[in-house]
N, C-alpha and C positions, 0 to 999 in steps of 0.2 A: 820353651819356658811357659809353662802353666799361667793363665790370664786371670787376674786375679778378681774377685768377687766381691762386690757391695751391695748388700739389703738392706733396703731404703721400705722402714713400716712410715706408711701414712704418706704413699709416695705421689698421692694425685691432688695434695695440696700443692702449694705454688712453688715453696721452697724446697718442696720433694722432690719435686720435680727441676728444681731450676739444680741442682745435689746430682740427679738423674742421668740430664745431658754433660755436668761438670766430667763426671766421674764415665759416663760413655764414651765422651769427647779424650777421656784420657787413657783408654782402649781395656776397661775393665768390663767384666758382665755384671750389667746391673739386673736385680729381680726386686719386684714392686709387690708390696701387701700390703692390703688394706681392711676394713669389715664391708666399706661396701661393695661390693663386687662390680657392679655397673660401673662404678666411675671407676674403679681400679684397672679390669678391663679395657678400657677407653682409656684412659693414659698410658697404660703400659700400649696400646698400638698407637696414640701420638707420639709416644717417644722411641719407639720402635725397640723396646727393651722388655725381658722377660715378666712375670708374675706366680707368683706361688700364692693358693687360696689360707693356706696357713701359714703360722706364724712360724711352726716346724720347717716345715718345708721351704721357705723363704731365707731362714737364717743358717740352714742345714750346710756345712764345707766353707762358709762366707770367709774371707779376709776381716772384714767391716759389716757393723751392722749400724745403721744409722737411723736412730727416733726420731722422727718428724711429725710429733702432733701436736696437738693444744697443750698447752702450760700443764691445765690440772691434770691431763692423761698421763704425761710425762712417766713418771714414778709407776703409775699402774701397768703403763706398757712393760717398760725396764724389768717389772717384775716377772710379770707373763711369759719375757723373751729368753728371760737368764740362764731357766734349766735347759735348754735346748739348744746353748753355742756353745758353737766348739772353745777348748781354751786358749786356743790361738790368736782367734776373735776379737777383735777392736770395738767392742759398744762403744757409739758417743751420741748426743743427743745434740739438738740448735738450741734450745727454750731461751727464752728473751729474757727470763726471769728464773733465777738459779732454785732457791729457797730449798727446798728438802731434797731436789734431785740428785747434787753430789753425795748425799750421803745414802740414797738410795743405788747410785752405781759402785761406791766402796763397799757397804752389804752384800752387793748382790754380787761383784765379780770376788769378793773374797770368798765367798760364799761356792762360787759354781770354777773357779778359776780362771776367768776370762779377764782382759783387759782394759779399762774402760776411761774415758774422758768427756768433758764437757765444757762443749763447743757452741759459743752465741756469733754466728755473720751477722756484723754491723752495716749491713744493706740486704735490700731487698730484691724482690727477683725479675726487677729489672735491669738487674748489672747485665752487662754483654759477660764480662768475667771477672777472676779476683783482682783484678791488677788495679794498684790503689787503693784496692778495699780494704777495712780492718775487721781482724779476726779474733776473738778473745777467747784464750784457753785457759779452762779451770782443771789442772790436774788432778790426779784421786791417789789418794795414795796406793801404794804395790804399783802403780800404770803410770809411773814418770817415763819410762822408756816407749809408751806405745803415744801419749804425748808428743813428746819431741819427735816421732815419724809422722804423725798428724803436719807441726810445726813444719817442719822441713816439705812436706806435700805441700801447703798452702803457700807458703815462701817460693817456692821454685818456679810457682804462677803469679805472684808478683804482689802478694797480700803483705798486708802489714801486720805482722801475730804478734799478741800482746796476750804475757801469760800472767793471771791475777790466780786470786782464793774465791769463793763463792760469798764472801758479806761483802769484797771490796766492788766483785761484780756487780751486784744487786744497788750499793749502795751508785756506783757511777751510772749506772746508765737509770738511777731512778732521775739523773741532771740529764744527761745526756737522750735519753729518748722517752720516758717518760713524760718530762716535766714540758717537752716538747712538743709531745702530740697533746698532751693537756692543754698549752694555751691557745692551741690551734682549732681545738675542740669547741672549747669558750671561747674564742672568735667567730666557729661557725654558728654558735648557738645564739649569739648576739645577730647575729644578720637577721635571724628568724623572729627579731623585732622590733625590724625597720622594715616597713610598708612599702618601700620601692624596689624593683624589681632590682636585679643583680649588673643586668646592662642596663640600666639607668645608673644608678650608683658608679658602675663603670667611667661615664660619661663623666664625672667628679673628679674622679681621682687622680690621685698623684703617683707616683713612684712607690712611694714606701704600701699605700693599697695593693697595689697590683702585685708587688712582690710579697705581702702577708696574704693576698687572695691566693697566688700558686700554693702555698707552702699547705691551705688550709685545704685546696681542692685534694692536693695530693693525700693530703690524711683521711678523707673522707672517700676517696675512691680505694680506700683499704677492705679489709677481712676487719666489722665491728669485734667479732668473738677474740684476733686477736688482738685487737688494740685492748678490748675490757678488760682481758687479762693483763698485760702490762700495766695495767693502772690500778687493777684492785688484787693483782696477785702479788706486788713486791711491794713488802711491810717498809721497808726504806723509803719508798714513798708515801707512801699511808701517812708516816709523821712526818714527810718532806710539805706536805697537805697544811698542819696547821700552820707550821712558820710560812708559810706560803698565804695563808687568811690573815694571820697578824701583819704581816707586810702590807698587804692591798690596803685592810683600814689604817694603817700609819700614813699612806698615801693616800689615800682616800680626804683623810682629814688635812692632810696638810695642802691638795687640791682646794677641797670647801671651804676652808677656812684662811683662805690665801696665803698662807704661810711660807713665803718664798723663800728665805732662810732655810727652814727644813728640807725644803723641795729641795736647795741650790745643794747644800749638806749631801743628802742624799745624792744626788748626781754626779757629784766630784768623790764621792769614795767609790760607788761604782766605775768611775770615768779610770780612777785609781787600779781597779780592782784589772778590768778590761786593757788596763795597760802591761800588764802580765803576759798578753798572749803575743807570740812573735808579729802575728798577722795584723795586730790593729790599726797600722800605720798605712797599711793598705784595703783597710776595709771601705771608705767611699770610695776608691778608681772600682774593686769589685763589685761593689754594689751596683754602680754606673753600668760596670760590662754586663751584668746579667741583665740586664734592664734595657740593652741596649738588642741582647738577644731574645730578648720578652718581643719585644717589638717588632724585629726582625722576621718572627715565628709568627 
């Protein structure tokens, strides 16, 4: 049985790599290309998996080719790759933020004959593996069928796939990871002024600190290129932005102005709102457990 082939462009970034040992670990040959040759080099022998110095030669016989680069590249690679796979060929790309990329892979596999989808992993690369993770696949049209082989891959390693369009994508994860690492962002950026040091303030805190400090150290020991993209590459966010400023001053004034009415208003339609999700009945015991292994740690 012939072992089949995955080309991973931009494979010495994290997620390229963390795609790298996925697909190694599942007894395929993986080959790594990149432009810059030093790091590419060097990850392909920490991963102990091949490299091709072009983009030809890389994608050449592939099963899979898999985009893994910055946002804005996305589309420009896609394009560079297109005349040179076979039509057998699976293109799909990760980007965190869809915007013109689907209709850059419907173009281009209509175009060249290949197959194409597009693929966001809703975790990072510090998963051990898919199991428990979610996975969002944005179909192309002519490549529902190379899709659903995608689906059924990630499935059988214990991922949760959830298949959307590209506005409903962009529009949920400007809530879901976006708007997330934003108030994390402006959390860190408020620390930088208060004059006491971070273990002093430590020594303050409570529960609810400690657990908004993890969440913000983790955003901040990120990739900034890719976090700035997710923020200023998905327009869904962009105007998720002013209702977002008009909220703070509604609270803002209803804070100053003591207006507890307002405040109580606001917090029981939210409190409403939060009652939606199966989990909220059990959110302080989890809060407690995490906090217990904060401690622990």
């Amino acid at each position: 049985m012939k072992t089949p082939k995955i080309a991973i462009i931009g494979g010495y970034g994290r997620m390229g790599a963390w795609f790298a040992r996925y697909f190694k670990n599942k007894g395929y040959s993986v080959v790594l290309n990149a432009r810059n040759r030093e790091k590419l080099v060097a990850a392909a022998e920490a991963l102990e998996v091949n490299y091709a110095e072009t983009i030809e030669d890389a994608v050449k016989n592939a099963d899979f080719v898999l985009v893994s680069v910055p946002i804005s590249s996305t589309s420009k690679v896609i394009t560079e790759l297109a005349p040179h796979v076979d039509r057998k060929t699976v293109v799909f790309e990760i980007a965190s933020v869809k915007g013109e990329i689907p209709e850059t892979l419907e173009k281009q596999s209509s175009k060249y004959g290949f197959k194409a989808v597009s693929v966001h992993p809703m975790f990072g690369p510090g998963a051990a593996n898919l199991k428990g993770h979610t996975v969002l696949i944005v179909p192309i049209n002519g490549s529902e069928e190379a899709a659903d082989r995608l689906m059924r891959i990630f499935r059988d390693d214990g991922a949760k796939v959830i298949s959307t369009d590209s506005q409903t994508h962009d529009r949920m994860v400007a809530m879901v990871l976006a708007l997330p690492h934003f108030l994390n962002i402006l959390f860190g950026r408020i620390l930088l002024e208060i004059p006491d040091t971070l273990p002093k303030i430590r020594e303050f805190s409570g529960t609810t600190f400690a657990l908004q400090l993890l969440l913000t150290e983790c955003v901040f020991g990120e990739d900034p290129e890719l976090y700035s993209e997710i923020q200023m590459g998905n327009k869904e966010f962009l105007e998720f932005l002013d209702k977002m400023e008009k909220i703070f001053h509604e609270l803002k004034n209803a804070i100053t102005k003591k207006e507890k009415v307002k405040f109580f208003k606001t917090f029981e339609m939210v409190r409403e709102k939060l009652k939606q999700d199966t989990e909220y009945s059990k959110a302080y015991d989890k809060f407690y457990q995490i906090i217990k292994v904060l401690k622990s740690g």
